[in-house]
C-alpha positions as CSV (number, residue, x, y, z in Angstrom):
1,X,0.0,0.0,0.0
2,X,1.5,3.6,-0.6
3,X,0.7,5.4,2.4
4,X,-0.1,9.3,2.0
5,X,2.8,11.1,1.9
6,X,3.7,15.0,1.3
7,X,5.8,16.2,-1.1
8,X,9.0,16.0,0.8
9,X,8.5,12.5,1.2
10,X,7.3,10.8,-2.4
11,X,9.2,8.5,-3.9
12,X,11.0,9.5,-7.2
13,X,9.3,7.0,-8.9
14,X,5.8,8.4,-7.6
15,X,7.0,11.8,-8.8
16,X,7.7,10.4,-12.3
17,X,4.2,8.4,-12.8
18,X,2.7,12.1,-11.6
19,X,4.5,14.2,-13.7
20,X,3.9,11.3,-16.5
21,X,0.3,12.1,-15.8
22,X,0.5,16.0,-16.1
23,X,2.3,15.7,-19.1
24,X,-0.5,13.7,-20.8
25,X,-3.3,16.4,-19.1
26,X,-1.4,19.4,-21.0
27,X,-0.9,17.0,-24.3
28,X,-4.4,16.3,-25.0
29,X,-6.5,18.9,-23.2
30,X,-5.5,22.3,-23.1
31,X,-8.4,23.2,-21.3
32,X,-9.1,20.3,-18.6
33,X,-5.1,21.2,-18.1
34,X,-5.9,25.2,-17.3
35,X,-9.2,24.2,-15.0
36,X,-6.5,21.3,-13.1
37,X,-4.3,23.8,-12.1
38,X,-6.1,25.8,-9.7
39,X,-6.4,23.1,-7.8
40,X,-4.2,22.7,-4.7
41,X,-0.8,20.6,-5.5
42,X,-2.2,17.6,-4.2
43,X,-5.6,17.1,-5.6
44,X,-3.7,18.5,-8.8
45,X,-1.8,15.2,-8.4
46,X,-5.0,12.9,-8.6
47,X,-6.6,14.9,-11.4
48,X,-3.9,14.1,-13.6
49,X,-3.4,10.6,-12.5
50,X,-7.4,10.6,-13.4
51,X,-7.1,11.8,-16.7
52,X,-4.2,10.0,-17.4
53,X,-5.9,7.0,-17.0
54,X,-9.3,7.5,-18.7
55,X,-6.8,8.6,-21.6
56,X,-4.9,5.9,-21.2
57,X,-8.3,3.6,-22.4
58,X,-10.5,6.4,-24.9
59,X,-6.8,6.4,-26.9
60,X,-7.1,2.5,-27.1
61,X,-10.7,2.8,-28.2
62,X,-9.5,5.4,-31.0
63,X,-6.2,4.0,-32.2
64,X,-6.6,0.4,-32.3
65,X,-9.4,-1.7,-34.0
66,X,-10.0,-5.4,-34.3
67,X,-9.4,-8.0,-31.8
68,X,-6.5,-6.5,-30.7
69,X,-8.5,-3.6,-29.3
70,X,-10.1,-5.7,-27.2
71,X,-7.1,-7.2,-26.1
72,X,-6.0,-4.2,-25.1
73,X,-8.5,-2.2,-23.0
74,X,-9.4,-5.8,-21.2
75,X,-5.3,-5.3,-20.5
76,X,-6.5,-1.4,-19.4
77,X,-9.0,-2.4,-17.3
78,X,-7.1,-5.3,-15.7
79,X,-4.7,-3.0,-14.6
80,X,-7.2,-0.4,-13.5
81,X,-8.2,-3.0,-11.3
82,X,-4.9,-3.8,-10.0
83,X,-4.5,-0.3,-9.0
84,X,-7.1,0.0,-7.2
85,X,-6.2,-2.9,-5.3
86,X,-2.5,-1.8,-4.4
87,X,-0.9,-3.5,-7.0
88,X,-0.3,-1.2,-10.3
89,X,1.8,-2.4,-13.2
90,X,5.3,-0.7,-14.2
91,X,3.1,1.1,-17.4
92,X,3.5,5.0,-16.5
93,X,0.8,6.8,-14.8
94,X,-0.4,3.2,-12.9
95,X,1.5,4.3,-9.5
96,X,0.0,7.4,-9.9
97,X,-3.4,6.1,-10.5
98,X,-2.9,4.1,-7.2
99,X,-1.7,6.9,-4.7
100,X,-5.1,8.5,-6.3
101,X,-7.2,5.7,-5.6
102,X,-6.0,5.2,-2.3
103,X,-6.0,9.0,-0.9
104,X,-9.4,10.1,-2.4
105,X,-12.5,8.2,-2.4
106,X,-12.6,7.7,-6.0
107,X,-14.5,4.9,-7.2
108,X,-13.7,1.9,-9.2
109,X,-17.5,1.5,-10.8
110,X,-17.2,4.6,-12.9
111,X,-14.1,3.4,-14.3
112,X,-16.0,0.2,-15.1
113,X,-19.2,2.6,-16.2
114,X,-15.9,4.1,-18.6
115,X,-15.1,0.6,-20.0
116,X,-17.8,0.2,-20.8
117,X,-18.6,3.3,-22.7
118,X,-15.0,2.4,-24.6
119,X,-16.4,-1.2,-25.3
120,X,-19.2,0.6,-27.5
121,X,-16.7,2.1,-29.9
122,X,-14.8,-0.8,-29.8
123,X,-17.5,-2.6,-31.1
124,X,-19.1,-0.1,-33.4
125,X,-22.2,0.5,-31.7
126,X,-24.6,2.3,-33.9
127,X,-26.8,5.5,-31.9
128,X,-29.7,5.1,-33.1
129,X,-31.5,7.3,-30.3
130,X,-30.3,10.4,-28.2
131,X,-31.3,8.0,-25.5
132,X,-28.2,5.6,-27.1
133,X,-26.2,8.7,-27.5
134,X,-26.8,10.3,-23.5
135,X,-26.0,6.8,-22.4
136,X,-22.7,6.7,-24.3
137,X,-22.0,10.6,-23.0
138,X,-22.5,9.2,-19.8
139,X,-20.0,6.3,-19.4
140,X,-17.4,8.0,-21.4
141,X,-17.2,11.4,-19.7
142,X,-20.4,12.0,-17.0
143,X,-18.6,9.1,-14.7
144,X,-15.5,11.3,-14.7
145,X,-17.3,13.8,-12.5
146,X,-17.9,10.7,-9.9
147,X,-13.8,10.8,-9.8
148,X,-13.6,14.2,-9.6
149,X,-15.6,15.4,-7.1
150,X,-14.1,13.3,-4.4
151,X,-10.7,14.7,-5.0
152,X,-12.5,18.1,-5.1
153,X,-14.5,17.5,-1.9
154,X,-17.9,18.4,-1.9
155,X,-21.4,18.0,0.1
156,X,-24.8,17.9,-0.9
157,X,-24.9,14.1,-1.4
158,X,-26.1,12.2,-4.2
159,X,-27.7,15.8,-5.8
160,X,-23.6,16.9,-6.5
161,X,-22.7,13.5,-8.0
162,X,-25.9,14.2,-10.8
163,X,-24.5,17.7,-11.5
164,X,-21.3,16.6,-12.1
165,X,-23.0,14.0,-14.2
166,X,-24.1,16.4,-16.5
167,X,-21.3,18.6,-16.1
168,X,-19.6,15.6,-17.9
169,X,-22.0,15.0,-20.6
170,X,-22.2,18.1,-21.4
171,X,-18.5,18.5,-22.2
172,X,-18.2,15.0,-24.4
173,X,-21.4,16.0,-26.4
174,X,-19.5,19.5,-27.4
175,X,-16.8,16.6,-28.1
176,X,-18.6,15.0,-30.4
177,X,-19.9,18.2,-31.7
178,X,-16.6,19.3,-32.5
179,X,-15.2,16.5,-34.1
180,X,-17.6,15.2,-36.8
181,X,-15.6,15.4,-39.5
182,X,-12.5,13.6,-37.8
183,X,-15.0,11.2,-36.4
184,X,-16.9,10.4,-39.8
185,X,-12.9,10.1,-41.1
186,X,-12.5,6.8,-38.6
187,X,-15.7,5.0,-39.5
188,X,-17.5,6.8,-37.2
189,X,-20.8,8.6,-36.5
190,X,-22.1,9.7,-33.0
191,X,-24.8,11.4,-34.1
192,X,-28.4,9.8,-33.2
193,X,-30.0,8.1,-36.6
194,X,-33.0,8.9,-35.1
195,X,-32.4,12.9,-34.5
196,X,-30.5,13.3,-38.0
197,X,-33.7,11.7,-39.5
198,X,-36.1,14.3,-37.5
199,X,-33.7,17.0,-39.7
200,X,-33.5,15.5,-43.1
201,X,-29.4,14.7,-42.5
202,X,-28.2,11.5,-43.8
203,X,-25.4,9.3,-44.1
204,X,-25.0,11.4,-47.7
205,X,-24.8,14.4,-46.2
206,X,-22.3,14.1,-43.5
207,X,-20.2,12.4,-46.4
208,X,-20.1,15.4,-48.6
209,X,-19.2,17.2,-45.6
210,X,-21.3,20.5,-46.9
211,X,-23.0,22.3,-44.1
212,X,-26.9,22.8,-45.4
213,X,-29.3,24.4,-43.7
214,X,-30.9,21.1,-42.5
215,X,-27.2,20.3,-40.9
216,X,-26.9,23.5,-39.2
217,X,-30.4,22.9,-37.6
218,X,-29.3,19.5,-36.6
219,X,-25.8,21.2,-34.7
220,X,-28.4,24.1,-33.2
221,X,-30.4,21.4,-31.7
222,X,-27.6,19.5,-30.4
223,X,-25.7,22.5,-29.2
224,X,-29.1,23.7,-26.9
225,X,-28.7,20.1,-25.3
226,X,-25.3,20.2,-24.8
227,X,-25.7,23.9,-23.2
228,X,-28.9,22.4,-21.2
229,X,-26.7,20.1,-19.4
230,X,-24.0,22.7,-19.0
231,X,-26.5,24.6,-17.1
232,X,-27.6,21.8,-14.9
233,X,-24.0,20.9,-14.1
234,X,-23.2,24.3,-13.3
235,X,-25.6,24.1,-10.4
236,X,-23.1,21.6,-8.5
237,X,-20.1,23.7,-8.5
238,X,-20.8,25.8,-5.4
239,X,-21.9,22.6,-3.4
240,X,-17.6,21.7,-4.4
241,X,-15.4,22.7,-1.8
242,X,-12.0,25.0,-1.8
243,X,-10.4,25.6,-4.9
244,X,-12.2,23.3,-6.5
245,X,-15.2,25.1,-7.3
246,X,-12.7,27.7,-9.7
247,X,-10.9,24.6,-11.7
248,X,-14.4,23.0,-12.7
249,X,-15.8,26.0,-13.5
250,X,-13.0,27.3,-15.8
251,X,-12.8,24.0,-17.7
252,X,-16.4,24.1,-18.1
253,X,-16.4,28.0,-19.1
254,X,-13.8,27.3,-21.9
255,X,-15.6,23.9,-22.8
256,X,-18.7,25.5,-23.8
257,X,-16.2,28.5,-25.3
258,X,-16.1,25.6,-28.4
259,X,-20.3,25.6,-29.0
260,X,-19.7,29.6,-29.3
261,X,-16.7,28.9,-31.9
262,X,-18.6,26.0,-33.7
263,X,-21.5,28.6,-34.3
264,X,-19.6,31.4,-35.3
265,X,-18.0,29.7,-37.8
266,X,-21.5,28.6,-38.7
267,X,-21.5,25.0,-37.7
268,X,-18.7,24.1,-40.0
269,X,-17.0,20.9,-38.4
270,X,-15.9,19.0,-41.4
271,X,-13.1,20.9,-42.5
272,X,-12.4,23.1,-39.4
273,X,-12.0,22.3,-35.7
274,X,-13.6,24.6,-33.1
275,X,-11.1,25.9,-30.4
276,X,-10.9,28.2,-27.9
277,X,-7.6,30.0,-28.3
278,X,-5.1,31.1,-24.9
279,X,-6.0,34.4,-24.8
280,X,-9.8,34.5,-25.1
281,X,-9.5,32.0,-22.3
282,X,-7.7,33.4,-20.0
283,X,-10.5,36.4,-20.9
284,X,-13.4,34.3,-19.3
285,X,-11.3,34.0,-16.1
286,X,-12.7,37.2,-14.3
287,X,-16.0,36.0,-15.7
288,X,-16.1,32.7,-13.7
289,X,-14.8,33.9,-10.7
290,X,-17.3,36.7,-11.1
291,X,-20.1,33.9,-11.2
292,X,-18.7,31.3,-8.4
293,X,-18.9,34.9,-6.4
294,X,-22.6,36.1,-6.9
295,X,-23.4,32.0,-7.4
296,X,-26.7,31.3,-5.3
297,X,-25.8,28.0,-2.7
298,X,-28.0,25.4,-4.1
C-alpha cells in the first residue's frame, strides 16, 4: 500500500508516474489542463493521474481496432483494477493512479461505467437514439465527474454526483460536436439516426461534408442540449469545496467556449475544428470567478 505522503517525502518514482500524468493532461486537453491547475498541489496530483488513465483507455478505443482492441483495453481495465487494489503495473501513470485511488474516495464503478462506454466504440455500436447517445456521454465522460468530485471534496450528497453527471456530458457532447468530420474520417458517426432523421441529414450528407441548412439545424439542436446540461451541471459547482469550485468552473467556461466557436464559424465541423484559443480564455477567467462569487448556494 503507498501510504499518503507529502511532497517532501514521495518516492521518485511516484514523482515520475505524476509528472507522466500532467504531461499527458497538458498533451491532449489544453483546457481540462488550465481548469486542473487551480487546484491545490495535491488534488492537482490525482486529477492528472485521473485523466491519465481515462486517456490511457479512450486512446485505445481510438487507435486500435479489431481484436486487438479488445485485447488491449481488457489489458486497461485489468490494470485499473490492479491499482485499485495496491498492486499497479510498471506502465506510467499506474503508480499514480494508485496513490489517487488510495488518498481520495474515488470509485472503481465509474471506471468500469468508462469501459464500458469504450467497449461501444470498440464494437461499433450504432446510436440510433439520443437515449443511445446520452447513455454513451454518460459512461465516457459524466462518470468522470464521480472521480472528480471526491478529490475536489464536496457535500450535498447524491444531488452533487448528478451535477457533475451532466457537467460531464455536457463536455463529451461539445466533443462530439466538434469532431464530426475527424469522427466520420474513422468510420464513425455519433450522431443519433434517429435525430439526423427528424432534420432530413443522412449518411449522404455528412459524407459530402457541406453544411446545409438542414445540418446546421441538426448542430443548433444538439448544441441547446449540450448547453442544457451545462446549465444543470453548473448548479453543483458551489456545493464543491475550496479551490475546487474555480478549476471546474474554468474547464467548463472554456468547454462550452467551443459551441460559441462552432457557431460562429457557422457549424462548419468538417473541414475546421472549433477551439478556444489562450488568450480569449484566460478572458473568461474574471468572468467565472465573477459567477462562483454572486453564485446562489444550491
Amino acid at each position: 500500500m503507498i501510504e499518503a505522503m507529502t511532497a517532501s517525502t514521495v518516492p521518485a518514482t511516484l514523482n515520475q508516474s505524476v509528472a507522466h500524468c500532467r504531461d499527458v493532461t497538458r498533451a491532449h486537453s489544453k483546457t481540462f489542463y488550465l481548469g486542473s491547475r487551480f487546484f491545490p498541489p495535491r488534488q492537482r496530483d490525482a486529477v492528472w493521474a485521473v485523466y491519465a488513465a481515462c486517456r490511457d483507455g479512450d486512446d485505445i478505443a481510438d487507435e486500435t481496432s479489431g481484436e486487438r482492441a479488445h485485447e488491449a483495453l481488457a489489458e486497461w481495465w485489468q490494470r485499473t483494477q490492479r491499482a485499485f487494489q495496491g498492486q499497479p503495473s510498471g506502465r506510467p501513470g499506474d503508480l499514480a493512479l494508485t496513490w489517487a485511488a488510495q488518498t481520495y474516495a474515488i470509485p472503481l464503478s465509474a471506471f468500469h461505467e468508462l469501459h464500458e462506454g469504450l467497449l461501444m466504440d470498440v464494437r461499433g455500436h450504432t446510436f440510433e437514439t439520443m437515449d443511445d447517445l446520452t447513455l454513451y456521454c454518460r459512461r465516457v465522460a459524466g462518470v468522470v465527474g464521480f472521480m472528480i468530485a471526491p478529490i475536489s471534496g464536496y457535500h450535498g450528497g447524491e444531488r452533487t454526483l448528478e451535477y457533475a453527471l451532466h457537467l460531464g456530458q455536457a463536455m463529451q457532447l461539445t466533443n462530439i460536436l466538434r469532431d464530426v468530420g475527424e469522427d466520420l474520417a474513422r468510420g464513425r458517426v455519433y450522431l443519433p439516426r434517429s435525430v439526423m432523421a427528424r432534420h432530413g441529414v443522412t449518411d449522404a450528407t455528412l459524407e459530402a461534408g457541406v453544411v446545409t441548412p438542414a445540418y446546421r439545424a441538426l448542430m443548433r439542436d444538439l448544441s441547446a442540449l449540450a448547453r442544457q446540461w451545462y446549465a444543470q451541471g453548473r448548479r453543483g459547482i458551489p456545493l464543491l469545496h475550496g479551490s475546487g469550485r474555480l478549476a471546474v468552473a474554468t474547464a467548463a467556461r472554456a468547454y462550452e467556449g467551443i459551441l460559441d466557436d462552432l457557431a460562429r464559424n457557422d457549424f462548419d465541423n468538417f473541414g475546421r475544428r472549433a477551439h478556444v484559443s489562450g488568450p480569449r480564455k484566460l478572458m473568461m477567467l474574471p468572468r467565472v470567478w465573477w459567477e462562483l462569487r454572486t453564485a446562489p448556494t444550491p
